[in-house]
C-alpha positions as CSV (number, residue, x, y, z in Angstrom):
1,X,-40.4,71.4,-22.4
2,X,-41.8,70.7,-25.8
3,X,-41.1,72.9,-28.9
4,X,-44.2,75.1,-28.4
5,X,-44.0,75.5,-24.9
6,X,-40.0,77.1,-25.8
7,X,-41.9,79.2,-28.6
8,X,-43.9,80.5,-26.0
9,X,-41.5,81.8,-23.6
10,X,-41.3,85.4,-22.7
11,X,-38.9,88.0,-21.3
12,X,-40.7,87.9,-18.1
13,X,-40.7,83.9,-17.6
14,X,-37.0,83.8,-18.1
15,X,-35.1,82.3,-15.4
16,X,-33.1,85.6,-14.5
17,X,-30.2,84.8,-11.7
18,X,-30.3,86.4,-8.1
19,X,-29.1,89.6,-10.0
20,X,-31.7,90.2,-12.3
21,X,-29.3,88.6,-15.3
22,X,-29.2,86.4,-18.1
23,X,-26.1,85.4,-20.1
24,X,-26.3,85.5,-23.5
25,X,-24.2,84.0,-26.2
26,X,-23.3,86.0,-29.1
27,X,-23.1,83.9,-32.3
28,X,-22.5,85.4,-36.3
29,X,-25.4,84.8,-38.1
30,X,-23.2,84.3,-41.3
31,X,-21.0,81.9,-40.1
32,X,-22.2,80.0,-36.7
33,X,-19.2,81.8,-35.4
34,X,-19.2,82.4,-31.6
35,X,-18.2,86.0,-31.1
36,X,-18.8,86.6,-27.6
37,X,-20.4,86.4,-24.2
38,X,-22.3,89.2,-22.2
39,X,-25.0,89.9,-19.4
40,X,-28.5,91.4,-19.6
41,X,-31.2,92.2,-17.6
42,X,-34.8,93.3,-18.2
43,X,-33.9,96.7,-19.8
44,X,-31.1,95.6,-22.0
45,X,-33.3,92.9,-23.5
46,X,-35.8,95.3,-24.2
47,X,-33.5,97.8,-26.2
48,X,-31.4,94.9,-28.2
49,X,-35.5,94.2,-29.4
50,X,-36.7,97.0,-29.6
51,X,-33.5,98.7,-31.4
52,X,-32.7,95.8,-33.2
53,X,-28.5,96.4,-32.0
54,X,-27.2,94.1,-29.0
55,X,-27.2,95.7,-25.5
56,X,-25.7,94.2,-22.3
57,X,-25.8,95.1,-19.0
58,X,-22.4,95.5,-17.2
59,X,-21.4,94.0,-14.0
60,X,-18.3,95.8,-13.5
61,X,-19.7,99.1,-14.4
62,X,-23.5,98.6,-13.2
63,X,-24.9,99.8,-16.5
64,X,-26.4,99.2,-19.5
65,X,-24.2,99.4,-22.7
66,X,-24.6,98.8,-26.6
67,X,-21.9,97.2,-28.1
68,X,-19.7,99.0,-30.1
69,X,-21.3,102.1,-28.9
70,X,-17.6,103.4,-28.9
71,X,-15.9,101.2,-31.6
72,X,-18.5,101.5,-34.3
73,X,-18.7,97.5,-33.9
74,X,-22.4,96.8,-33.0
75,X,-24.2,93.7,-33.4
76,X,-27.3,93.6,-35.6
77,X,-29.7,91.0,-34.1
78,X,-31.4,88.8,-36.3
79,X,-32.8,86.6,-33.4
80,X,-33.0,86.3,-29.7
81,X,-33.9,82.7,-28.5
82,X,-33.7,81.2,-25.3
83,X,-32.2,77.5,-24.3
84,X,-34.4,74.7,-23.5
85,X,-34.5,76.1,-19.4
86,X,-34.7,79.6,-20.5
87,X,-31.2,80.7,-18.0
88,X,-29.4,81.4,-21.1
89,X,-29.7,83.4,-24.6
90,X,-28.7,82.5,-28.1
91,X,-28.2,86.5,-29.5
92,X,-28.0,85.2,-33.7
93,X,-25.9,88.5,-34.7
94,X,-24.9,90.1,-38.0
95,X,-21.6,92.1,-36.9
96,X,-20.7,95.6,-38.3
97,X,-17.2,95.0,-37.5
98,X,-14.7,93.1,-34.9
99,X,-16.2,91.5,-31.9
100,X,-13.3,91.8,-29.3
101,X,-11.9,95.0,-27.6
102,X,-8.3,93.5,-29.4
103,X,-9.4,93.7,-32.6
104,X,-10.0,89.9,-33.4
105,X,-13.5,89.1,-34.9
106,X,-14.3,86.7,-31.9
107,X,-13.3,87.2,-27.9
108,X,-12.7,83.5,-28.8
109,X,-9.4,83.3,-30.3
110,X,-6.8,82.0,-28.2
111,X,-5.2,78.7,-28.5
112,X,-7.6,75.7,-27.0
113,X,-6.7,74.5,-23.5
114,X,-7.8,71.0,-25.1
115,X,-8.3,69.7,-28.5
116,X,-9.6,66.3,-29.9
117,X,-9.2,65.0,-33.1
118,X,-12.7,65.8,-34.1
119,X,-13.8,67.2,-37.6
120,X,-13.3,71.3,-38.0
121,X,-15.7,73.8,-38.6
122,X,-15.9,73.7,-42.1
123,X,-18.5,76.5,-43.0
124,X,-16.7,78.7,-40.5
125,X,-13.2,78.0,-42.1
126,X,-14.9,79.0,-45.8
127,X,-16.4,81.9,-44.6
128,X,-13.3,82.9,-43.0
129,X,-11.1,82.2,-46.5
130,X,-14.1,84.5,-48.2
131,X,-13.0,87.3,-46.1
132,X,-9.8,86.8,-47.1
133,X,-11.0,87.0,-50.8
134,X,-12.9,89.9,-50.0
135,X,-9.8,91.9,-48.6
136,X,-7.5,90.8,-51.6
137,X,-10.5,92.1,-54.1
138,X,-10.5,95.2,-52.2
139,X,-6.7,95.9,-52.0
140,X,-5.4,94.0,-54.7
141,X,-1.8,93.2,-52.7
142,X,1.0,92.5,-55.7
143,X,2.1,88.9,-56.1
144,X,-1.0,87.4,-54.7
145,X,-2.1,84.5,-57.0
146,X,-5.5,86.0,-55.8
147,X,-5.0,89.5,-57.1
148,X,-3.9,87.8,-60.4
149,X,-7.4,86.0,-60.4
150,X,-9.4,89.1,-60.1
151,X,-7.1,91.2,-62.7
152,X,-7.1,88.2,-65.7
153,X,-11.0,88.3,-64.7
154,X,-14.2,85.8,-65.0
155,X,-13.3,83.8,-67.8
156,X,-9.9,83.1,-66.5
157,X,-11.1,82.0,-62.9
158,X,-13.6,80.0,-64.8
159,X,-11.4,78.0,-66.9
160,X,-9.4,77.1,-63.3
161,X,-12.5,76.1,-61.5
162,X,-12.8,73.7,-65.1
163,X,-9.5,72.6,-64.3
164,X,-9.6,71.9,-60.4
165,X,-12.9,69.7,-61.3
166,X,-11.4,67.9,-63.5
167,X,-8.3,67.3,-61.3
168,X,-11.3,66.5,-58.4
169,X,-12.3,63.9,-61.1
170,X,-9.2,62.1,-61.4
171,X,-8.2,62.0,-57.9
172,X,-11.3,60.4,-56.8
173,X,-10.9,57.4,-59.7
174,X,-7.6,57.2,-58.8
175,X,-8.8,56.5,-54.9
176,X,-6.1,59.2,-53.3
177,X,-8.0,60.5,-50.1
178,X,-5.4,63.4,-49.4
179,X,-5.0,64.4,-53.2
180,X,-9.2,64.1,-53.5
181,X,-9.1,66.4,-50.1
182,X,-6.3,69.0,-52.1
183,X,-8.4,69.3,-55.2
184,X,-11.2,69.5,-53.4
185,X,-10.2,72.4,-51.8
186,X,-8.5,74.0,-54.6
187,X,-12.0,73.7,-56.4
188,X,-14.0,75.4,-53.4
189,X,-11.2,78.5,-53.2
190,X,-11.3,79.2,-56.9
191,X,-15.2,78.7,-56.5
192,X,-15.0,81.3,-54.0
193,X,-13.0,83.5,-56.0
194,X,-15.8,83.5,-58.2
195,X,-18.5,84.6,-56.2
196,X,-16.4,87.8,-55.1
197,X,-15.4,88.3,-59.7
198,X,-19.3,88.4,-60.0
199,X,-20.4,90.4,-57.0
200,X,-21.9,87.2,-55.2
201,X,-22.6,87.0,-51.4
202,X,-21.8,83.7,-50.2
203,X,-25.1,83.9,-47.9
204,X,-27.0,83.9,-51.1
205,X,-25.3,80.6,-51.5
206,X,-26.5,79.3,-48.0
207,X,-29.6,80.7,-48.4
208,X,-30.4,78.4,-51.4
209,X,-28.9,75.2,-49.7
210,X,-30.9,75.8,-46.4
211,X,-34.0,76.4,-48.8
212,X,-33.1,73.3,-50.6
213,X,-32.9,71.4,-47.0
214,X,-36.0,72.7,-45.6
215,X,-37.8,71.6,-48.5
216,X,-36.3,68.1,-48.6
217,X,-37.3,68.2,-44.7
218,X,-40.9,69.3,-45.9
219,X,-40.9,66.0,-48.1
């Protein structure tokens, strides 16, 4: 199937199971986070487009539900796209709140029953430590060195992101992998320290690099 013919695609020429149901994977927007897996049929679909907030069907309850009709927790859709066989759907999600009925962001968060060696997810892991940010900016916890950040104020954080680049500097001339990787992230931290001092959403950020990369694409 080419890239047009997928474009073209519609609810009715999905390839619905013996049910009436397609899965569909619930992934944050923001952060490439999967959040979740649920069911829909004909109807849901329609709703989660036509009210722009995810709606599943339930196979235990044989109905149709929003989620976080009851929590407060929906999920804003920003895209609905189907896999190369249209049997599955990629729901691209801005959350309002946690994902899971136990209060974690994503239904995803016990230990893996396997892991390789294989790089992390680094985006997910910075977004992650920007929530943390966030909540420290918001609550201002005593003896956090973030706290202290946000209360000595810009030109404070800025002479420490000065300082970790510098230190970035010297351990890359002084060919230290590890103590390159430590300053490294030390820089990116204070840097996101930074974005919360000045009011600064860190999708702004990805915004401009994904601009940046489409246009070098475009080239």
């Amino acid at each position: 199937m080419t890239g047009d013919e997928q474009q073209a695609i519609t609810i009715e020429q999905l390839a619905w199971d013996s049910d009436g149901l397609i899965p569909g994977i619930v992934q944050d927007a923001r952060t490439g986070e999967v959040r979740m897996l649920g069911y829909l049929n004909g109807e849901s679909l329609d709703l989660t487009i036509q009210t722009g907030i995810v709606h599943f069907y339930s196979r235990s309850r044989q109905r149709i539900w929003k989620k976080g009709e009851t929590s407060g927790n929906v999920l804003r859709l920003i895209d609905a796209r189907p896999d190369c066989d249209g049997d599955t759907l990629l729901l691209r999600v801005v959350p309002a709140g946690p994902t899971c009925h136990t209060g974690e962001d994503s239904c995803f968060f016990s230990q893996p029953l396997a892991q390789t060696d294989e790089q992390v997810d680094g985006p997910l892991i910075i977004s992650r430590i920007a929530q943390v940010v966030d909540e420290r900016h918001a609550e201002r916890p005593k003896g956090s060195y973030t706290t202290y950040l946000f209360e000595q104020g810009v030109d404070k954080i800025g002479k420490k992101i000065g300082e970790e680049a510098a230190e970035v500097i010297i351990a890359s001339k002084n060919d230290d992998p590890e103590a390159l990787a430590g300053e490294a992230a030390d820089l990116l931290y204070h840097l996101l320290v930074m974005l919360r001092a000045r009011d600064l959403p860190l999708d702004m950020v990805w915004n401009v690099l994904e601009t940046r990369h489409a246009g070098k694409q475009a080239r």
